[in-house]
C-alpha positions as CSV (number, residue, x, y, z in Angstrom):
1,X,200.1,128.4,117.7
2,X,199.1,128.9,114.3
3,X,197.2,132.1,112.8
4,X,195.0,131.8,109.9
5,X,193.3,135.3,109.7
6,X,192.7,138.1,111.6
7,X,189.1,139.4,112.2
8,X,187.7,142.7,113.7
9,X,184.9,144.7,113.9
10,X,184.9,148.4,112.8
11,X,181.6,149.5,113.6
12,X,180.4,151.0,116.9
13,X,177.4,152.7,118.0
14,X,179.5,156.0,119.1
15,X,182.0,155.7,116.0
16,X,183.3,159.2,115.2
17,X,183.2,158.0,111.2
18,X,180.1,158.1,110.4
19,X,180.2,155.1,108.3
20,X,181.3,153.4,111.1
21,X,178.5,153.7,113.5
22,X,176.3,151.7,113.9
23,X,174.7,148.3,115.8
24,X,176.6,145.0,115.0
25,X,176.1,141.5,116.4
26,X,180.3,141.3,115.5
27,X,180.7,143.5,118.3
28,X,181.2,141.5,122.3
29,X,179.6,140.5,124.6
30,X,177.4,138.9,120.9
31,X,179.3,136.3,119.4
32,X,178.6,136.5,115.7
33,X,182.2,136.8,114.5
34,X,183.2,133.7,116.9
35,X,180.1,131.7,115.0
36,X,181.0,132.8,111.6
37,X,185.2,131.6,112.8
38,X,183.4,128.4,113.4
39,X,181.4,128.1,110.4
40,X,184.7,128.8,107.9
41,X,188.0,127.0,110.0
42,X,187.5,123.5,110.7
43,X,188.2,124.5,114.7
44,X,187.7,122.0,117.8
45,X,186.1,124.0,119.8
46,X,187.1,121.9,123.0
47,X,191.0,122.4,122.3
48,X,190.7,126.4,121.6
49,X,190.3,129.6,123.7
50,X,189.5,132.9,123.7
51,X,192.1,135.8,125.8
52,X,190.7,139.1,126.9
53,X,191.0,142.2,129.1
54,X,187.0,142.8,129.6
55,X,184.0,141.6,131.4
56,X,182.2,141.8,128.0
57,X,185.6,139.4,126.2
58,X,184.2,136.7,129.2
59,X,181.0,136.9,128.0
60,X,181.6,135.9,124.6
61,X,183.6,133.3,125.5
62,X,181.0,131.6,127.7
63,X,178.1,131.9,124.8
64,X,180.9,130.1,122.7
65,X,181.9,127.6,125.2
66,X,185.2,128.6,124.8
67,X,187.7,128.4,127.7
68,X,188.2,131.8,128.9
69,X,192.1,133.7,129.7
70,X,191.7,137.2,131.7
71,X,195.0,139.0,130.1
72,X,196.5,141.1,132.4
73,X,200.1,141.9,131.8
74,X,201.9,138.8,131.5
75,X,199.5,136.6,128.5
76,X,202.2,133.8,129.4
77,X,202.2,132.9,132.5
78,X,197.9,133.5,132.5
79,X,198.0,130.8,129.5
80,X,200.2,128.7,131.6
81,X,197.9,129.1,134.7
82,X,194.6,127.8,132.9
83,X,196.5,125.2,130.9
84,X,198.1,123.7,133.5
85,X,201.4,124.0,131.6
86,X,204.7,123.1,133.2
């Protein structure tokens, strides 16, 4: 696994900074960050995937058609489940 950058979104619509709060399309289930990872990494989309802990991770993933992994508490052996790793 190699990582390249790290990407987040600080706003919310209940953010205690005010700054902060506000409507984004960076925010899941929308998948604007995932589109604009796309746009800037030359990524094959067919050999990637996307790990979460929420409903809402699963729904970005699906508008991305990326393979989904429900984390739970061991990322490994979910990883190995849906890869079909030995």
């Amino acid at each position: 696994i190699f990582i390249n950058e790290v990407k987040f979104c600080p706003y919310h619509p209940r953010a205690k900074i005010k700054r902060f709060r506000k409507q984004s399309s960076f925010r899941k289930p929308n998948n604007s960050m995932i589109k604009e990872i796309l746009r800037d990494w030359d990524i094959n989309i067919k050999r990637s995937l996307m790990i979460g802990d929420k409903k809402i991770d699963q729904q970005c993933a699906e508008q991305s058609k990326l393979k989904f992994i429900y984390y739970s508490k061991n990322i490994f052996s979910a990883a190995k489940k849906k890869l079909r790793i030995h």
